[in-house]
C-alpha positions in Angstrom: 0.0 0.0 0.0 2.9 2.7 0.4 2.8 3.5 -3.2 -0.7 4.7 -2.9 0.5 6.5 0.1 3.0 8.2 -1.3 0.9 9.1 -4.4 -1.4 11.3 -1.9 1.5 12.6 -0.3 2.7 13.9 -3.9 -0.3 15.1 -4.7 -1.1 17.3 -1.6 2.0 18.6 -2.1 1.6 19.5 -5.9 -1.7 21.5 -4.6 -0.3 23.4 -0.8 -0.5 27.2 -0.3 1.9 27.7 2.3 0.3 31.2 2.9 -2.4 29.4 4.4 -1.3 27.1 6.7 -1.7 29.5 10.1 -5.2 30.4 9.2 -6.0 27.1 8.8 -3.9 26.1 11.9 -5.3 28.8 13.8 -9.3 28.1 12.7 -8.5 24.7 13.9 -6.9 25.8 17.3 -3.9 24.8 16.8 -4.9 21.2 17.4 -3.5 20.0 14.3 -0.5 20.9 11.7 -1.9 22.1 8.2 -0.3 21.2 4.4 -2.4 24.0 3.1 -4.7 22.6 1.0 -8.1 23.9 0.5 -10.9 21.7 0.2 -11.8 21.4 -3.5 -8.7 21.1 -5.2 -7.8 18.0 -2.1 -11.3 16.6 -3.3 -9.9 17.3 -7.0 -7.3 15.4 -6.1 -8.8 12.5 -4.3 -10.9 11.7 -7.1 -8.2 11.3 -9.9 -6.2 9.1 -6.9 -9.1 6.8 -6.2 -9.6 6.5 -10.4 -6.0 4.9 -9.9 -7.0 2.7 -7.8 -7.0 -1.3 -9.0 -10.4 -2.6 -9.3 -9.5 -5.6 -7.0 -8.3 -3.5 -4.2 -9.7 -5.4 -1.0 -11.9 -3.8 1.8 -8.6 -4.6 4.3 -5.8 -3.1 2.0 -8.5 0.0 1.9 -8.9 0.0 5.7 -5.0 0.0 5.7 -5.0 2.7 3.9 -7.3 4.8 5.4 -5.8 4.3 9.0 -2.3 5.0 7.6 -3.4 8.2 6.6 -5.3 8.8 9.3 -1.7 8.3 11.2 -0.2 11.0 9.3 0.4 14.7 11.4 -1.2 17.5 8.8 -5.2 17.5 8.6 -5.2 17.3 5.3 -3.9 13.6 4.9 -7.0 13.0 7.6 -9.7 14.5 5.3 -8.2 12.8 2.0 -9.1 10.2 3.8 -12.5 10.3 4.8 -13.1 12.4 1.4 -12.3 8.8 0.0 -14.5 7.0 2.5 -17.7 9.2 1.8 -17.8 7.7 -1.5 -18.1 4.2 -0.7 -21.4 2.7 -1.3 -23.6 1.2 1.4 -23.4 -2.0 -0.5 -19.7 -2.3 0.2 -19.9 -1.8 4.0 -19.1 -5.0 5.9 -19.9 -5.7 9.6 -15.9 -5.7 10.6 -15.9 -2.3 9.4 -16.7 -1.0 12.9 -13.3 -1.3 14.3 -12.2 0.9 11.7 -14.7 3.2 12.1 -14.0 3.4 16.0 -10.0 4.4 15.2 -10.9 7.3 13.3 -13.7 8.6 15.4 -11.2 8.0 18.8 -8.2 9.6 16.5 -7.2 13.0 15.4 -11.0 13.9 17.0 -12.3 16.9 16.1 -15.8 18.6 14.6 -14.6 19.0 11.1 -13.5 15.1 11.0 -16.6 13.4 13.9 -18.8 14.8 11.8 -18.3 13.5 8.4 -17.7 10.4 9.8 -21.1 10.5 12.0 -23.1 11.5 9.2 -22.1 9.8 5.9 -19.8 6.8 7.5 -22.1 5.5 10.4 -24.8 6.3 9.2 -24.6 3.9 6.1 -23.3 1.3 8.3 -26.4 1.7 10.8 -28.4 1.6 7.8 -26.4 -2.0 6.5 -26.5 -3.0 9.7 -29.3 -2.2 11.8 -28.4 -4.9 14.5 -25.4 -4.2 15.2 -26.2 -0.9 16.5 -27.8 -1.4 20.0 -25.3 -2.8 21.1 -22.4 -0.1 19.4 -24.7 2.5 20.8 -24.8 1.4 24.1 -21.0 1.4 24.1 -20.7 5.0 22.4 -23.6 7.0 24.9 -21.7 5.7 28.1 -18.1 6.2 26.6 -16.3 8.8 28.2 -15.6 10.5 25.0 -17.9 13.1 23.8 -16.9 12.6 20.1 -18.4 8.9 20.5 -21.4 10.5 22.6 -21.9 12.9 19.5 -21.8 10.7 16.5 -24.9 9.1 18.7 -26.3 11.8 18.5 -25.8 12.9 14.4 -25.6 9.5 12.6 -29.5 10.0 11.7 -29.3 13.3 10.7 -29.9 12.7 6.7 -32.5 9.8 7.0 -35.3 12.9 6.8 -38.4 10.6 7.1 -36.7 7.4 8.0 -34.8 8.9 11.4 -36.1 6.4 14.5 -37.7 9.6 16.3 -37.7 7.2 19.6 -34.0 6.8 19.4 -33.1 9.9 18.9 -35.3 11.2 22.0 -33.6 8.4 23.6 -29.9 9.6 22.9 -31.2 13.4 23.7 -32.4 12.3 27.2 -29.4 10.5 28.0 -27.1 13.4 26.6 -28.7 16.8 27.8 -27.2 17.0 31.3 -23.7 17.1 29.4 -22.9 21.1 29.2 -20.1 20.1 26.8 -20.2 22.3 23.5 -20.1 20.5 21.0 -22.8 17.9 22.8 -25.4 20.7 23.2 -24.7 21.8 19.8 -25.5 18.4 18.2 -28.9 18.0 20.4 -29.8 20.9 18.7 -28.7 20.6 15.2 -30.5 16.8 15.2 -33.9 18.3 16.2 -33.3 21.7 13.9 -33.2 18.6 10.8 -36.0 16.8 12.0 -37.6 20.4 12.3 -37.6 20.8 8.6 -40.0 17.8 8.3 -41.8 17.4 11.8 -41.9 20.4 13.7 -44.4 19.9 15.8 -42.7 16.7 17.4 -39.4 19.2 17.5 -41.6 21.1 19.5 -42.6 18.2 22.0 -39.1 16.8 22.7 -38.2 20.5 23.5 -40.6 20.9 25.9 -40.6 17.1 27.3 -36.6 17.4 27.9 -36.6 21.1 29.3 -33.8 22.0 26.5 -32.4 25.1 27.0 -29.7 27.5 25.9 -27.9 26.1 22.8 -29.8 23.4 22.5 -33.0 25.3 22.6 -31.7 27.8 20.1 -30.4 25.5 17.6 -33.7 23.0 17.6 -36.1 25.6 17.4 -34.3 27.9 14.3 -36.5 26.9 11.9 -39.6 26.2 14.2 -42.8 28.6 13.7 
């Protein structure tokens, strides 16, 4: 796999702004060291990689690339990555994809990384695999890391129609005595989707849990 490697190392390189890299840096929080690549031409990029790709490439020589990415220091090499991963189909998921899953939502953690993952990874696999999930749940709401508590909390948030409005209550009631930031702000953004198609069940959770604040503000945005 280290030719492919390198090939996205090459091709990061070909496309960095060095002017950018404190901006980025400093957007971030410092929490991670920037190439300076902006995100279309890295999605550019990606795109003419995975099109070089062999056909026969198997699900574990992907995985190993993925988490050797994900291993790498600058962001970029990190969203590469899951840029890559957001176009696999839901057909392709397979149940031992959960471990790999778990590495990069327990690694280089952080909003702009959680929630890709949360949305368009997890979410297809709870979708492939809808028993599986009680049980990953259950390990994820009690973990001590509010990434894990969050991606509970967003992995629904494009089923529209097909969201399990019980479970999500269910992950909302567990999750609103956290104060943590980025927890409050997913309760909210959850309910501000389901908003845009049931409002008036928006308006029951809000009331029923006693959200306030962020929360609050966030679920009721759109909300007549």
């Amino acid at each position: 796999m280290r030719q492919y490697i390198e090939d996205v190392a090459q091709r990061l390189e070909k496309v960095r702004d060095h002017s950018l890299v404190q901006g980025m840096e400093n957007y971030m929080k410092n929490n991670f060291t920037f190439l300076g690549v902006r995100s279309t031409p890295r999605r550019n990029e990606m795109k003419e990689w995975k099109n070089s790709l062999p056909a026969e490439l198997s699900r574990s020589e992907a995985w190993e690339i993925v988490l050797e990415l994900w291993q790498k220091e600058e962001r970029e090499y990190h969203h590469f990555a899951l840029d890559w991963m957001m176009t696999w189909s839901i057909k392709s998921y397979e149940k031992e994809d959960i471990h790999g899953i778990y590495f990069i939502l327990s690694n280089q953690s952080w909003w702009d990384t959680i929630d890709g993952i949360a949305v368009h990874i997890v979410g297809k696999y709870a979708k492939k695999f809808p028993e599986e999930m009680p049980r990953i749940i259950s390990e994820w709401m009690s973990h001590r890391s509010f990434w894990l508590n969050r991606t509970c909390l967003l992995y629904q948030l494009k089923y529209k129609e097909q969201t399990n409005l019980g479970l999500q209550q269910s992950y909302i009631h567990a999750l609103k005595w956290n104060k943590e930031f980025f927890i409050q702000k997913a309760i909210g953004w959850s309910l501000r989707e389901i908003s845009k198609w049931n409002p008036t069940w928006v308006k029951e959770v809000v009331l029923q849990e006693e959200l306030k604040g962020l929360a609050y503000r966030e679920a009721m945005k759109y909300v007549p």
